[in-house]
C-alpha angles and dihedrals in degrees: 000000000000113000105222132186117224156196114182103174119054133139140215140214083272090078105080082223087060132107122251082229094065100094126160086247095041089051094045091049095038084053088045094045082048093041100237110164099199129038133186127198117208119159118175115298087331147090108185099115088062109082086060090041101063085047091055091049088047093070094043093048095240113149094233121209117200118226151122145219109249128202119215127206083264084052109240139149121252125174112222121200130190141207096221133016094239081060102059097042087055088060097048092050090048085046095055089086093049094053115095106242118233126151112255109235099210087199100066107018098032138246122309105215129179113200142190131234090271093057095253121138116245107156141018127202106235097194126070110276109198097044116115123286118223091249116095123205109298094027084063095049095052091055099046084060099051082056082054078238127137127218142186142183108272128230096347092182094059121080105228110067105349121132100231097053088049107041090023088225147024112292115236084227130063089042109225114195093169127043129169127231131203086217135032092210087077099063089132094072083065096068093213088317123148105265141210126194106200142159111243084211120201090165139045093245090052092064107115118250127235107274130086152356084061134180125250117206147167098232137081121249095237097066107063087187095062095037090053091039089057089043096051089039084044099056091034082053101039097226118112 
């Protein structure tokens, strides 16, 4: 088993609460400079940032996992993580019709900018990204795994979004073996669940930094395919 050092919940400039500075470039070199190992980009509902993502963290040498932060109809928040980063842009573009569709209003919520490998803008979302999809929780979940995706509740030990403020427990159904925490201190929300700590980072300073908790996987750090296909069988699995 290979010890790796992580940050699965990081957006980018295409969520209209991040940062300008969050640039595909600026993620992959801030994760280099805190010796993270594995990254994963998940802006709200989309993956677009992505493709540039994985070229920024090929240079850095940052084993990049494609995702997004999906809002159900309850709205709350579910990362979603994918195998491979084809995968996870099929699921955005099958999610587009799902998404409810307001104009976002670049004064008050930011901008939504989709960027290349070099940094440059080509594209913008004009609708609202984080604003709730029409799939409610296990609806969400089924689509993620036709996709041959995973996801989890984000941050369950924060108010706004998190599954447990809203539902006030774990559903029987969908079946969560994993969840992430804002803080590790409240393991106990988890209820033996495997367990992320991650930043939900919205600025470059926010990223996490290399130390534990730390991920343990059968796979070597100079093959990013492996290393992404034990993390997605790890967290299907709920063993990591």
């Amino acid at each position: 088993m290979t010890a790796f050092s992580y940050d699965l919940h990081v957006h980018s400039c295409l969520s209209p609460c991040g940062d300008d500075d969050m640039t595909p470039c600026n993620i992959a070199g801030m994760a280099h400079l805190n010796g993270l190992d594995i990254v994963a980009l998940t802006d709200h509902n989309a993956s677009r940032n992505c493709p540039a993502f994985f070229k920024a963290c090929e240079e850095y040498g940052i084993i990049p996992v494609a995702g997004m932060e999906l809002t159900t109809a309850e709205d709350i928040h579910l990362l979603c993580l994918f195998e491979t980063l084809e995968e996870a842009l099929s699921f955005e573009t099958d999610l587009q019709p799902l998404r409810m569709q307001v104009r976002n209003r670049k004064g008050i919520y930011g901008e939504q900018r989709i960027l290349n490998e070099k940094d440059e803008l080509i594209g913008e979302e004009p609708f609202f990204l984080p604003a709730a999809t029409s799939l409610d929780l296990e609806s969400a979940a089924k689509m993620v795994e036709q996709y041959h995706g995973v996801c989890y509740p984000a941050h369950i030990d924060r108010e706004a979004n998190g599954l447990l403020a809203i539902l006030g427990a774990f559903p029987p159904n969908p079946v969560f073996k994993c969840a992430e925490l804002r803080d590790q201190s409240n393991l106990a929300l988890a209820e033996g669940r495997t367990v992320f700590v991650c930043s939900d980072a919205h600025r470059l300073w926010e990223l996490k930094e290399a130390g534990e908790p730390m991920l343990h996987l059968n796979a070597p750090k100079d093959n990013p395919s492996a290393v992404r296909k034990a993390l997605i069988e790890g967290i299907r699995r709920g063993e990591l």
